[in-house]
MARDRENBA-55803 format. One record per residue (C-alpha): residue in three letters; z negated, x negated, y; residue number from 1. Coordinates in steps of 0.001 Angstrom, whole numbers, padded with zeros to 6 digits. Layout:
<rs>
+------+---------+---------+---------+------+
! resn !       w !       u !       v ! resi !
+------+---------+---------+---------+------+
!  ALA !       Z !       X !       Y !  NUM !
...
+------+---------+---------+---------+------+
</rs>
This chain:
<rs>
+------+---------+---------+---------+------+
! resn !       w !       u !       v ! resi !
+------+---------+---------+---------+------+
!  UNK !  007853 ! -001621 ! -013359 !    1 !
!  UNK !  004741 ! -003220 ! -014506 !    2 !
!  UNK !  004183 ! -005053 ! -011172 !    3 !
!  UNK !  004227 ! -001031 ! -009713 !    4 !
!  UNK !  001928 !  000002 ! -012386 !    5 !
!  UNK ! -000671 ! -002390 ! -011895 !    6 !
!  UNK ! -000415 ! -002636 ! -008855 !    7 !
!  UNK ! -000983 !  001215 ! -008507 !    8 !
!  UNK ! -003943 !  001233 ! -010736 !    9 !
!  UNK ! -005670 ! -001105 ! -008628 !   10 !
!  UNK ! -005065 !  001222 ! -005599 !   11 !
!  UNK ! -006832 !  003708 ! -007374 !   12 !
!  UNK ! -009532 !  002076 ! -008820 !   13 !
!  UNK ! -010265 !  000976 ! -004928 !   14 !
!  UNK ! -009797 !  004666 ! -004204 !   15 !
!  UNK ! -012303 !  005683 ! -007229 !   16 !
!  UNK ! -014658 !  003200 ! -005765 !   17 !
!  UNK ! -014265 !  004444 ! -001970 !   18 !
!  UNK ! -015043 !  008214 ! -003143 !   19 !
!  UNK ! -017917 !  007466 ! -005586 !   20 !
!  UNK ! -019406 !  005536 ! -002825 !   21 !
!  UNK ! -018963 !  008117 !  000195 !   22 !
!  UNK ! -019929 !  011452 ! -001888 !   23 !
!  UNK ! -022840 !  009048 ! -003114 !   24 !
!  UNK ! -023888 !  008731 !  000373 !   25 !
!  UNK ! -023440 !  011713 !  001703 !   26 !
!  UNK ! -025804 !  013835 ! -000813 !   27 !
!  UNK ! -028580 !  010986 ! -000599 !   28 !
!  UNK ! -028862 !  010905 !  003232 !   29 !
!  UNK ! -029176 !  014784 !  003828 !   30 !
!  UNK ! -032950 !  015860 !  003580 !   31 !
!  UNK ! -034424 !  016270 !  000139 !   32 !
!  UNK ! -033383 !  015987 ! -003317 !   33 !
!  UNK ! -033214 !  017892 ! -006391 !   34 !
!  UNK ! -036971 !  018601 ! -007009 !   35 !
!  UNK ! -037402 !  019233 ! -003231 !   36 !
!  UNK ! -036133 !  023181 ! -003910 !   37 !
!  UNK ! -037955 !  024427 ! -007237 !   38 !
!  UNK ! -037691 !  028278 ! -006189 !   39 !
!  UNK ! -039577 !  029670 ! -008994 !   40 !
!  UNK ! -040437 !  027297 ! -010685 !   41 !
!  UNK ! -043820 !  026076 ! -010829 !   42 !
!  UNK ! -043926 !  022206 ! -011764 !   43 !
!  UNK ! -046852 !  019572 ! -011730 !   44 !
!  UNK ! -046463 !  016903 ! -008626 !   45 !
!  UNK ! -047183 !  013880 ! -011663 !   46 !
!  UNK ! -044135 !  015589 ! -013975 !   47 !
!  UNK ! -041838 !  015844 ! -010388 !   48 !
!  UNK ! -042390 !  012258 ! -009586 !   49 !
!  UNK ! -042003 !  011203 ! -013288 !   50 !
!  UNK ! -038488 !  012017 ! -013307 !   51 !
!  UNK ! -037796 !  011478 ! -009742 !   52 !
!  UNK ! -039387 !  008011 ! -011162 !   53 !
!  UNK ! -036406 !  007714 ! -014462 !   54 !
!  UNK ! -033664 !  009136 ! -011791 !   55 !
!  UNK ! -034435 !  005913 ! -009413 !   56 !
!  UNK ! -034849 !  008822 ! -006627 !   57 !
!  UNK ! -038250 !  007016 ! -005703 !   58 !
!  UNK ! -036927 !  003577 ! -004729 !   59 !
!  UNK ! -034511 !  003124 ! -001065 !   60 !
!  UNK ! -031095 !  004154 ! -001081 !   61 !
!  UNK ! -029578 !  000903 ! -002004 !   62 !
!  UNK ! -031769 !  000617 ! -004980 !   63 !
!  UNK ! -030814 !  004055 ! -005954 !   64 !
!  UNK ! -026327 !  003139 ! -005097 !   65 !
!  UNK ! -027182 !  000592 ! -007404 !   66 !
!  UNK ! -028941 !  002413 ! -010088 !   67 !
!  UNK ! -025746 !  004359 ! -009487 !   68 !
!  UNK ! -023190 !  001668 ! -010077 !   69 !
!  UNK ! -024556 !  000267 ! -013163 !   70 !
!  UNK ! -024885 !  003838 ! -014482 !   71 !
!  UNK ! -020965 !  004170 ! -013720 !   72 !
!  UNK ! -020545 !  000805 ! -015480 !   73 !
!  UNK ! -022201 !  001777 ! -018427 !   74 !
!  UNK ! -020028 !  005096 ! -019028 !   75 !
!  UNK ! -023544 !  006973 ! -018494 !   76 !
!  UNK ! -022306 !  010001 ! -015791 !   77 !
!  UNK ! -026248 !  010989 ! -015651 !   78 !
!  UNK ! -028153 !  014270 ! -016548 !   79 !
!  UNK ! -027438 !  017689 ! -015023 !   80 !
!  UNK ! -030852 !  018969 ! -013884 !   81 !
!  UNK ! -029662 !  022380 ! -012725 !   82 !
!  UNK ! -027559 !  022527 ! -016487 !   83 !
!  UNK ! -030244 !  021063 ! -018239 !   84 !
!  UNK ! -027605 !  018682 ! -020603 !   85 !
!  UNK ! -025915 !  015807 ! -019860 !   86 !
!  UNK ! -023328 !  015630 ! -017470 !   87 !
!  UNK ! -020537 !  014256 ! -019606 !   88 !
!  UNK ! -021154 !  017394 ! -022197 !   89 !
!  UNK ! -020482 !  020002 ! -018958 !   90 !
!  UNK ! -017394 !  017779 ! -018461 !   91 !
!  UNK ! -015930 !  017865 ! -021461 !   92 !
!  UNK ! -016607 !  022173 ! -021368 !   93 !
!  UNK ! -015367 !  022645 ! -017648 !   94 !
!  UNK ! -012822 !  020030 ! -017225 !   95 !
!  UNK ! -010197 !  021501 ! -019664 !   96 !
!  UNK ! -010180 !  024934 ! -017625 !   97 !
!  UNK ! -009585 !  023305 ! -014441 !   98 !
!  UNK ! -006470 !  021532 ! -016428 !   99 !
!  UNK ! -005262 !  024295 ! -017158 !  100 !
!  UNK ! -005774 !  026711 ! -014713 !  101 !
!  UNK ! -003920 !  024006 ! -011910 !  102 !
!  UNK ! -001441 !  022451 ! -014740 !  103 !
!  UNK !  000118 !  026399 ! -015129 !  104 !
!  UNK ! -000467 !  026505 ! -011233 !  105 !
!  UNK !  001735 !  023080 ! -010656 !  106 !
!  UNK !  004686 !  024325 ! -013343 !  107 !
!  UNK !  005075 !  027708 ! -012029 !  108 !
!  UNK !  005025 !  026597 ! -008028 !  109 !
!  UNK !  007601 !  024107 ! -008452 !  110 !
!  UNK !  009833 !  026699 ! -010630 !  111 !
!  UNK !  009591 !  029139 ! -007855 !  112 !
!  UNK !  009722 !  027291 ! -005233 !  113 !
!  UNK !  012647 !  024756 ! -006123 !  114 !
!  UNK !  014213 !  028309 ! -007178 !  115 !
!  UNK !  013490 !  030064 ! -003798 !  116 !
!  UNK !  014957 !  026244 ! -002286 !  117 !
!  UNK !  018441 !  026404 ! -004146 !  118 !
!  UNK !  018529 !  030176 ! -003441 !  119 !
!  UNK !  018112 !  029411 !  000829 !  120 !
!  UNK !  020046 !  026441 !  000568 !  121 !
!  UNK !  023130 !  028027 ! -000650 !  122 !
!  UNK !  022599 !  030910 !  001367 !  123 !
!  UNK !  021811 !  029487 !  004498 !  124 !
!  UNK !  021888 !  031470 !  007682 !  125 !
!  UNK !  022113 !  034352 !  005598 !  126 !
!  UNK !  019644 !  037441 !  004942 !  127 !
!  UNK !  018666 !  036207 !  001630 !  128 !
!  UNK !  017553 !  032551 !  003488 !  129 !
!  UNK !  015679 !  034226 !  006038 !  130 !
!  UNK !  014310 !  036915 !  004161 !  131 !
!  UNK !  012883 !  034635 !  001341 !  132 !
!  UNK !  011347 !  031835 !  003634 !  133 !
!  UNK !  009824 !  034366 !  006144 !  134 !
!  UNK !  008062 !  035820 !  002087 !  135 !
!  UNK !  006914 !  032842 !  001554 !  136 !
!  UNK !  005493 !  031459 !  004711 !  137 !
!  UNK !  003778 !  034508 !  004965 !  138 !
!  UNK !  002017 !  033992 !  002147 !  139 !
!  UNK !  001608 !  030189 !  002906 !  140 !
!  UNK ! -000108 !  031087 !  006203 !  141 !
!  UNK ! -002506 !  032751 !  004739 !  142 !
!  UNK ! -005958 !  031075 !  004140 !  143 !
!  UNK ! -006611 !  030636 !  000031 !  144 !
!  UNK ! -009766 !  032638 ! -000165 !  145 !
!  UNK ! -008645 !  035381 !  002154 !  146 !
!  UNK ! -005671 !  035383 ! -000374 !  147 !
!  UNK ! -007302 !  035410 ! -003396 !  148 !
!  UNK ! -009238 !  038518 ! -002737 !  149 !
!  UNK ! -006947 !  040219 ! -002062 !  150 !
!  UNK ! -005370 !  039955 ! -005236 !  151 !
!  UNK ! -008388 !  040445 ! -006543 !  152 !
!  UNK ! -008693 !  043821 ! -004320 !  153 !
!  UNK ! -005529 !  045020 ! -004970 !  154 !
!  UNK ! -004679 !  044346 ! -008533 !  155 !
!  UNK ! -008055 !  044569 ! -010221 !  156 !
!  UNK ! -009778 !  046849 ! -007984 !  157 !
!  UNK ! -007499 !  049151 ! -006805 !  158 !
!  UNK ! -004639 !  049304 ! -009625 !  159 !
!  UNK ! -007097 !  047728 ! -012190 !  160 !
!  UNK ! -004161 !  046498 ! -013990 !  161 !
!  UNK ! -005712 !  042715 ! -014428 !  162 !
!  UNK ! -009395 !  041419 ! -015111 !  163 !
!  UNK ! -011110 !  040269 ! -011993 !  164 !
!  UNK ! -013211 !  037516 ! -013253 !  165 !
!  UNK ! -013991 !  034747 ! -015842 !  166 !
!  UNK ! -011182 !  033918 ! -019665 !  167 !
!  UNK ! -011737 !  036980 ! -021544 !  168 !
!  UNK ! -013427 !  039995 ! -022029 !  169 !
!  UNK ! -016647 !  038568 ! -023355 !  170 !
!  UNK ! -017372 !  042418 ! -024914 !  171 !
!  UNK ! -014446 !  042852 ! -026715 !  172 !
!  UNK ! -013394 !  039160 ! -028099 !  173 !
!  UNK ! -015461 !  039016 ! -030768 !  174 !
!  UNK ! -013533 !  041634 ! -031900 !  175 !
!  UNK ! -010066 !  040498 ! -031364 !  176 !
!  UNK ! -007435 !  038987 ! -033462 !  177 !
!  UNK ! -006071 !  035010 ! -032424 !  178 !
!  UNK ! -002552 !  036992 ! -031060 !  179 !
!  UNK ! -005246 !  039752 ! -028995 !  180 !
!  UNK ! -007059 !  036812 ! -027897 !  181 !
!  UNK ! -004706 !  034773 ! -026383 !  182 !
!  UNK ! -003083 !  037978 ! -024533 !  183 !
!  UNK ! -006757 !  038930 ! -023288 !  184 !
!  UNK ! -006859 !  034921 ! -022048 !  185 !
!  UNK ! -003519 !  035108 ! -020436 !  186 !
!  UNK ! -004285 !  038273 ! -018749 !  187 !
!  UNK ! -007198 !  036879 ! -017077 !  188 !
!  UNK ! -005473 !  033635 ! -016024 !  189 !
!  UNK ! -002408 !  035913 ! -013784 !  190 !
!  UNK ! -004151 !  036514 ! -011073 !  191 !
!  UNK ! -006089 !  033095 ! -010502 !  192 !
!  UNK ! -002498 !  031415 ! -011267 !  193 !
!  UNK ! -000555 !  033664 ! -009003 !  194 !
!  UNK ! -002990 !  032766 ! -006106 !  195 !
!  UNK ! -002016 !  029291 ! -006704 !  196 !
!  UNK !  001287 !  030086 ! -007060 !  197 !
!  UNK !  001371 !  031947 ! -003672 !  198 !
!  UNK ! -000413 !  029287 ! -001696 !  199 !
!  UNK !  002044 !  026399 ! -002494 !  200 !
!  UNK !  005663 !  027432 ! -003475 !  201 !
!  UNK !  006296 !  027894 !  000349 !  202 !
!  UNK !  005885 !  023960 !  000424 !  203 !
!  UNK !  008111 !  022999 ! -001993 !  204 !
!  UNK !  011201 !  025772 ! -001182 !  205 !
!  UNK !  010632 !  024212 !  002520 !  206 !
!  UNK !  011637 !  020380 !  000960 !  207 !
!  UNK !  013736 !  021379 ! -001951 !  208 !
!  UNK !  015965 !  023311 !  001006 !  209 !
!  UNK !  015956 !  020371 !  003163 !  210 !
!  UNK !  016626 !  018256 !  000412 !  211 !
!  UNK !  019340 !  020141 ! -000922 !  212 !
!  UNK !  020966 !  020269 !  002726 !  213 !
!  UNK !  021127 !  016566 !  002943 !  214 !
!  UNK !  022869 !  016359 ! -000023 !  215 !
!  UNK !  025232 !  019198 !  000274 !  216 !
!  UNK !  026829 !  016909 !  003494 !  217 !
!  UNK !  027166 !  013900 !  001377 !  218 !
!  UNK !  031034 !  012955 !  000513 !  219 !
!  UNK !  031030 !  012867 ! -003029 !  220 !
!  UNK !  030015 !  016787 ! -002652 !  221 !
!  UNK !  032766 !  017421 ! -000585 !  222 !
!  UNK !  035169 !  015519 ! -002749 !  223 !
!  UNK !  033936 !  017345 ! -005845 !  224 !
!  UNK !  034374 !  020919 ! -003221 !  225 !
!  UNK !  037886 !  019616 ! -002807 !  226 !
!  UNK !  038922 !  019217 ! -006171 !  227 !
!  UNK !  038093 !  022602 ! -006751 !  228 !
!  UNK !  035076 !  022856 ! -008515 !  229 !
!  UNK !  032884 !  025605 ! -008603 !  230 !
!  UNK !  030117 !  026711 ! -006118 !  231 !
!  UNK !  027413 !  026740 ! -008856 !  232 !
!  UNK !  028805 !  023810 ! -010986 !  233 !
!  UNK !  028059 !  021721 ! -007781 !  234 !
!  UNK !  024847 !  023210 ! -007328 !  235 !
!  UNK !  023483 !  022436 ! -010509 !  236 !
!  UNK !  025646 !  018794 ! -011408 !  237 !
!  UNK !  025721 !  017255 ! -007846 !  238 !
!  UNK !  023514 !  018858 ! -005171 !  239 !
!  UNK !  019972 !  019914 ! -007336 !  240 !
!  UNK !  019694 !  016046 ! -009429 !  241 !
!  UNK !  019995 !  014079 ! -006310 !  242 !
!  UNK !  018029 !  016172 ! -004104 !  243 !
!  UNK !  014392 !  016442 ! -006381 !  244 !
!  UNK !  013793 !  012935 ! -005829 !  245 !
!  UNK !  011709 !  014137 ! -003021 !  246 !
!  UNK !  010506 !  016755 ! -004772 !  247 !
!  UNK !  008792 !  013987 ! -007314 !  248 !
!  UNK !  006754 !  012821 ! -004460 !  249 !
!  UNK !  005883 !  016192 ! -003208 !  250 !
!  UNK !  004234 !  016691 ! -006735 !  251 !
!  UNK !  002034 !  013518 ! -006322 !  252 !
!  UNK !  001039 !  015305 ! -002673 !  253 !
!  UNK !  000606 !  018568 ! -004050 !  254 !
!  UNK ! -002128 !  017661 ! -006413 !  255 !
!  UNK ! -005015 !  017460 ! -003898 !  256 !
!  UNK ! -003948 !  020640 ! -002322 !  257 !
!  UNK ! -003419 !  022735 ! -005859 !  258 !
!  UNK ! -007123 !  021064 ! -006281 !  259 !
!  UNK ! -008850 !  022568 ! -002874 !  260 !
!  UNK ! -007069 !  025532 ! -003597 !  261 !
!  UNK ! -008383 !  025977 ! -007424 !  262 !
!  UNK ! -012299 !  025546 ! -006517 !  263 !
!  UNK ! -011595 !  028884 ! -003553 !  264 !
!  UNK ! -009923 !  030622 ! -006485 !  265 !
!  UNK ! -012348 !  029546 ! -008967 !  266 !
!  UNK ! -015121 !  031056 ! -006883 !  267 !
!  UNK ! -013280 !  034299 ! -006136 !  268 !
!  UNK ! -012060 !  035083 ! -010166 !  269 !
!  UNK ! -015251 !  033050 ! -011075 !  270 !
!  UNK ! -013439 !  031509 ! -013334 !  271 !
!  UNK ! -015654 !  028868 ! -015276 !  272 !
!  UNK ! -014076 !  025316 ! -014527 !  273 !
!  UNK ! -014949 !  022056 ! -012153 !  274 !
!  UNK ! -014337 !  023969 ! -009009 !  275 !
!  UNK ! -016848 !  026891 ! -010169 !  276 !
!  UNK ! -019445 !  024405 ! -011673 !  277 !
!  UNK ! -019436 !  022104 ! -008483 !  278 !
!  UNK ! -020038 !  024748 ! -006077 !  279 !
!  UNK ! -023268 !  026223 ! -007804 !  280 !
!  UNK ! -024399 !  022099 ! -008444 !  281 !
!  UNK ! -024184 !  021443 ! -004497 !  282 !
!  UNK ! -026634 !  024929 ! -003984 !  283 !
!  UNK ! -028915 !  023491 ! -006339 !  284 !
!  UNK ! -029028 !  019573 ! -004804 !  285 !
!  UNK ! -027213 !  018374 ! -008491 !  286 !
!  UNK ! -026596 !  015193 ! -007649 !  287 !
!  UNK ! -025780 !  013609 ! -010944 !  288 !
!  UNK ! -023376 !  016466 ! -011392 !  289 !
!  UNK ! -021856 !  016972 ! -008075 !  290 !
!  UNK ! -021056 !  013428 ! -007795 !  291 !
!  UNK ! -019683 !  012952 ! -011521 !  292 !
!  UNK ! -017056 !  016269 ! -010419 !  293 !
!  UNK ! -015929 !  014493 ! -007625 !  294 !
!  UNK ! -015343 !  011570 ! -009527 !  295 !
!  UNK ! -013396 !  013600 ! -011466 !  296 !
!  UNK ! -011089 !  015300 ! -009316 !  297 !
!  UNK ! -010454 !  012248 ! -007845 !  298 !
!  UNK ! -009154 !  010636 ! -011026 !  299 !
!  UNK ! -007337 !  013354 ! -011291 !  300 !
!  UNK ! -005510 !  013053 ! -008134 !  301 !
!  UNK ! -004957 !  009676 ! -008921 !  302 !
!  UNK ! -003592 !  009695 ! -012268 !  303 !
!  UNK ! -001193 !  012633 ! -010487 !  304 !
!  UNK ! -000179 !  010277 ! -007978 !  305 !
!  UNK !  000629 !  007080 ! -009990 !  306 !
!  UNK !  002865 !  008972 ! -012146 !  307 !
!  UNK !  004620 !  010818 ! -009002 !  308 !
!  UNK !  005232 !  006875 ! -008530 !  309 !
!  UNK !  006031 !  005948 ! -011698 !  310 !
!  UNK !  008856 !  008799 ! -012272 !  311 !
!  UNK !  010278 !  008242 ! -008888 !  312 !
!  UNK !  010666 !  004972 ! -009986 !  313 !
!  UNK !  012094 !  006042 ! -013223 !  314 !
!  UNK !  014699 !  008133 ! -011557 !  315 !
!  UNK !  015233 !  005343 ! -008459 !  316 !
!  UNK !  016514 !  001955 ! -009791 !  317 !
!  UNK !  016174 !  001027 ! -006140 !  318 !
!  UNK !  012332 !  001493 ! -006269 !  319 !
!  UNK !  011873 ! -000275 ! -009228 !  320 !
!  UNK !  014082 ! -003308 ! -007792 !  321 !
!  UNK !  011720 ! -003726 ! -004691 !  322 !
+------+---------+---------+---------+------+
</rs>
């Protein structure tokens, strides 16, 4: 297990290092740089290439990667010029959001779709099993932001039964108890997590079915059929704990994907997390920013993926032998 472990964690430091350097690259070779765009503002050429001067964005790219690097090395994620504050303080605000907005996102897509998998599964070639997968892959098929408005459209425009944008009603919270706050917050997370919901159960009911199918076939389900046990004690002792072993590697898969989807949905219900803050730093050239969210995510995905690994190897003694 700890050979897997580190072994893992070197794959994703590699991985760290192969994204820092690419979105690096990317935003320094495309023309200009965040002083190049000042709208408004009216700022003295000797102040512009004073901090363009203490940002290293006056030297040649490979001066300024490794201005970059050591920056990394030092823990020091750089200044947020369109924020005005440090980067690693618009982290610490934005990041938890994002957590939670995907983590509810992740829970409730496996529930429903390893439910809507069991449900097809053991009513295969039936109404119910065509009925529910033809629900959810039309939902599935539909692209996120297309999807996302119109849940917005529909239940916060026309049946205004939900708030259509940001964690609470910023009028009325001052003026709310900790039990009326965290209803008002909940409200305002249903239809952002529902989107999510929507755009990935599909997935998983797809694999948990197929799973589930495989299994079903196996003797020892057949034996356990024979010696009379019930349809739903086989289901739930025998057939559902030996077929989410591929739903733990699904989950590691699904990460990146909840991810894309949460910046669309974080736009849409402009709901203030890394999706939301990333998307107004590219408009405004952000590079210390930008790159520091990408960072980020990626982490993210792979801390999600080593510990897909890690369980699979938990509930596999066969991985864990290799």
């Amino acid at each position: 297990m700890r050979r897997l472990l580190a072994g893992r964690l070197l794959q994703g430091l590699a991985v760290l290092w192969v994204v820092a350097t690419l979105t690096f690259v990317l935003l320094h070779i495309a023309p200009g740089d965040p002083y190049s765009y000042q709208g408004d503002r009216r700022v003295a050429p000797e102040v512009v290439a004073h901090w363009r001067h203490v940002y290293c964005l006056d030297r040649p790219l490979a001066a300024q990667y490794a201005c970059y690097l050591g920056s990394l090395a030092r823990g020091d994620l750089g200044f947020s010029i369109s924020q005005s504050r440090p980067v690693r303080e618009i982290l610490v605000d934005y990041v938890p959001r994002t957590l939670e907005l995907m983590s509810l996102g992740l829970i409730l897509s496996f529930a429903v779709g390893i439910a809507l998998g069991v449900l097809e599964a053991r009513h295969r070639g039936t109404f119910a099993d065509w009925g529910s997968r033809g629900i959810a892959l039309f939902f599935y098929s539909m692209p996120d932001f297309w999807l996302a408005l119109m849940l917005a459209l529909v239940f916060a425009y026309w049946l205004p039964i939900f708030p259509i944008s940001g964690i609470e009603n910023v009028i009325a919270a001052p003026t709310y108890s900790g039990w009326q706050r965290l209803a008002d917050h909940l409200r305002h997370l249903v239809l952002p997590v529902t989107a999510l919901v929507l755009m990935t159960c599909a997935a998983i009911a797809r694999f948990q079915r197929a799973a589930m199918l495989d299994v079903i076939r196996l003797e020892f389900v057949v034996a356990a059929r024979a010696k009379g046990v019930s349809e739903s004690a086989i289901t739930r002792h025998h057939v559902l704990r030996n077929a989410l072993l591929p739903i733990i590697t699904l989950a590691g898969l699904m990460l990146p994907m909840l991810l894309g989807g949460a910046v669309l949905v974080e736009l849409v219900f402009s709901w203030p997390g890394m999706g939301f803050i990333t998307a107004m730093a590219v408009g405004s050239r952000d590079y210390a920013l930008v790159t520091s969210s990408v960072l980020v995510t990626s982490a993210l995905v792979v801390a999600g993926t080593i510990a897909a690994d890690l369980l699979y190897a938990l509930a596999d003694p066969r991985v864990r032998a290799k």
